[in-house]
N, C-alpha and C positions, 0 to 999 in steps of 0.2 A: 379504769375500774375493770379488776377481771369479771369474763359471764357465769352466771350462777351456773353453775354445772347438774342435771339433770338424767336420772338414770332411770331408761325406760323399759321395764322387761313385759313383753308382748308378743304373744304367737300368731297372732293376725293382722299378717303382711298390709292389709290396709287399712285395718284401724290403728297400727303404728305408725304408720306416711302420715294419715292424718294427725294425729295428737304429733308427733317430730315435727313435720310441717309448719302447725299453728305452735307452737313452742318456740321453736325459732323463730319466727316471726316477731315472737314477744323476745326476742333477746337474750335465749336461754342456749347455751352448748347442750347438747342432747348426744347422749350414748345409748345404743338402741341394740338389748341383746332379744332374742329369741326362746330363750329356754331359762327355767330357775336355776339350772346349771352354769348357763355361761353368765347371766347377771349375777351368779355371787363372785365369780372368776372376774367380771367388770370391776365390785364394787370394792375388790381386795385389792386391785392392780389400781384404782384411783380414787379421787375424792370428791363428796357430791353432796349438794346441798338440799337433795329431795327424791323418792324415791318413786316411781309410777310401777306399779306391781300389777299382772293382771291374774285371777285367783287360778283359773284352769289352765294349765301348760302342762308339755310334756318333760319327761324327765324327772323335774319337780316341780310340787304346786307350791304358788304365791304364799300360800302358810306356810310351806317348810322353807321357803329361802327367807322371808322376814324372822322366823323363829332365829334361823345361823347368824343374819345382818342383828337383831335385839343382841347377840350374846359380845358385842363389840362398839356398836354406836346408837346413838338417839339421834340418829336423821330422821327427819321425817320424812313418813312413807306413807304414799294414799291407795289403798287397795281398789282395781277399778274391776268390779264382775257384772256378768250378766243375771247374777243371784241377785233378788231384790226383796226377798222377804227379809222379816224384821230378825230371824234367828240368823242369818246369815250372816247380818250386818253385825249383830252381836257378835259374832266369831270371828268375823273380818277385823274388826277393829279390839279384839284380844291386844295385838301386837304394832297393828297398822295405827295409822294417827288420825284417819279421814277414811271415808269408805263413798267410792262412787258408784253408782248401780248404771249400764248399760241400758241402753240409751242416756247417753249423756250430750248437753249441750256444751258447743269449745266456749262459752261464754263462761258456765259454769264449772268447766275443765282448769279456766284460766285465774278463776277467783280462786279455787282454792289451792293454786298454786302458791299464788302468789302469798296467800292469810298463813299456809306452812309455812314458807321460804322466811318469812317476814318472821315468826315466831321463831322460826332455826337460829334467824340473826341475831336477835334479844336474849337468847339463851347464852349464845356464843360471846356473848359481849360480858356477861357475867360471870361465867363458868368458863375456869381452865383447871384443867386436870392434874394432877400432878406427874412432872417429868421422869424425876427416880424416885421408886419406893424400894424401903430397903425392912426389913425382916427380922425377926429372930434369928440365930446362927448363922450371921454373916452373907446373905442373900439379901441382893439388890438387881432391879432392874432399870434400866432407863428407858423409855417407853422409847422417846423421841429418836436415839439413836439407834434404838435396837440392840445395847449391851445388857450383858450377865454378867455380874460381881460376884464371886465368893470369896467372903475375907478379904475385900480388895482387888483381889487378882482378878482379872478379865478371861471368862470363861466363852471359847469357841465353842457356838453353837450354830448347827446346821439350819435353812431356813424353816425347815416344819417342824425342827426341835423348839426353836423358838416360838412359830406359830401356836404348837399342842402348850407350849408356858402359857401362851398368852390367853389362847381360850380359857385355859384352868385358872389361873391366877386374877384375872380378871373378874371372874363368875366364881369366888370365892365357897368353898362349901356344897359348891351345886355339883351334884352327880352325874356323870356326862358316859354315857355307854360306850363302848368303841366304836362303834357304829355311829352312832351323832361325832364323835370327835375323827372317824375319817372321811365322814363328807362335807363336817365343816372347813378341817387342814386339807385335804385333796381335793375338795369340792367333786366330788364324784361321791355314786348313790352306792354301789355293790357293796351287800353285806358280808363277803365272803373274804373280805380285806383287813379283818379285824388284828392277822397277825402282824400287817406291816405297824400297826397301831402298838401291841405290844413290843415288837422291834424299837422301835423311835422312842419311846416312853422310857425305857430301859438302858435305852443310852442316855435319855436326859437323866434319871437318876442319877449314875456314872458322873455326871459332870457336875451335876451338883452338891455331887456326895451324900447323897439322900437316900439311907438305907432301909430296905424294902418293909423290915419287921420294923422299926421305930421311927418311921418320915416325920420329916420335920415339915415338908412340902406336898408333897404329893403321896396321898392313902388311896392306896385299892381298896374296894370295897367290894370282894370275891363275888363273882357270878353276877355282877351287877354295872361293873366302871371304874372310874377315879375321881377322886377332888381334889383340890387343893384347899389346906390344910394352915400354911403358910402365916404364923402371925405378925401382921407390921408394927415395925419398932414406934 
């Protein structure tokens, strides 16, 4: 039986030994980044059954990396802060699944792993997604393989042309600024980056044949983002 895989983003070099430490102990693979930056870079590069988020880090905080991790999976994720009033925890648990307040005991670090982990499984066993969805005007994706159909034909698409698909097409409808969609696809924060975003956007057009004034897929919606638009057949 493979180990449950376990991703831990935490700025405090020893209160991560200790939560990694006792985790493994219980029989958990543990990935341990430092910054909301490199655990979203972790959690794109692999697969994990539970998420340890701590709320204050640099770079970005625990809210904006669970915000990018919600727009692609329902892993569970337990927010762990040293905030302990009741509005905090209401905020924490907007997007988080379980909210731990600082000081925490590894006894009760380890039960609520395990009542996640256990609930991920039950999900999992129910719910499978669908592989290819395919669209109005000849647009299909395959999730699982990572292709793009138009009219059948297999459309080469670059890795963060496909990734900006997937955030969009995914999160159906939802308005995504270029800012949110290039520190989701490049995982990096600078706002100043927004052109490489309409660059890569504009090629995917291009490939999809998805023409700017009448989209079938992808709508700008001026001074504000993009959505996808896209109806499944």
């Amino acid at each position: 039986m493979m180990e449950q895989q376990i991703l831990l983003v935490e700025d405090d070099r020893e209160i991560a030994r200790i939560i990694k430490d006792t985790l493994i102990k219980e029989g958990y693979a543990v990935t341990w980044a430092t910054t909301g930056i490199e655990g979203l870079e972790d959690f794109s590069a692999g697969s994990y059954d539970l998420i340890l988020v701590d709320w204050m880090m640099p770079e970005m905080d625990g809210l904006s990396m669970i915000e990018h991790i919600r727009l692609q999976s329902d892993v569970p994720i337990i927010m762990i802060s040293a905030k302990s009033n009741e509005s905090d925890k209401v905020t924490g648990l907007q997007d988080a699944d379980d909210y731990l307040a600082k000081p925490f005991s590894l006894e009760e670090l380890k039960a609520r792993v395990r009542s996640q982990i256990r609930r991920w499984q039950r999900y999992n066993r129910v719910f499978t997604a669908e592989d290819m969805v395919s669209y109005v005007h000849g647009l299909k994706i395959d999730w699982v393989k990572e292709c793009v159909y138009i009219e059948e034909v297999e459309v080469s698409l670059t890795q963060k042309e496909f990734a900006l698909l997937k955030v969009l097409a995914q999160n159906p409808f939802e308005l995504f600024t270029k800012e949110a969609l290039y520190t989701h696809v490049w995982h990096q924060v600078e706002l100043d980056q927004t052109h490489t975003v309409t660059v890569h956007i504009k090629a995917l057009r291009e490939k999809l044949q998805d023409p700017v004034k009448s989209p079938n897929y992808i709508q700008t919606v001026w001074g504000k983002g993009y959505r996808f638009i896209g109806e499944q057949v």
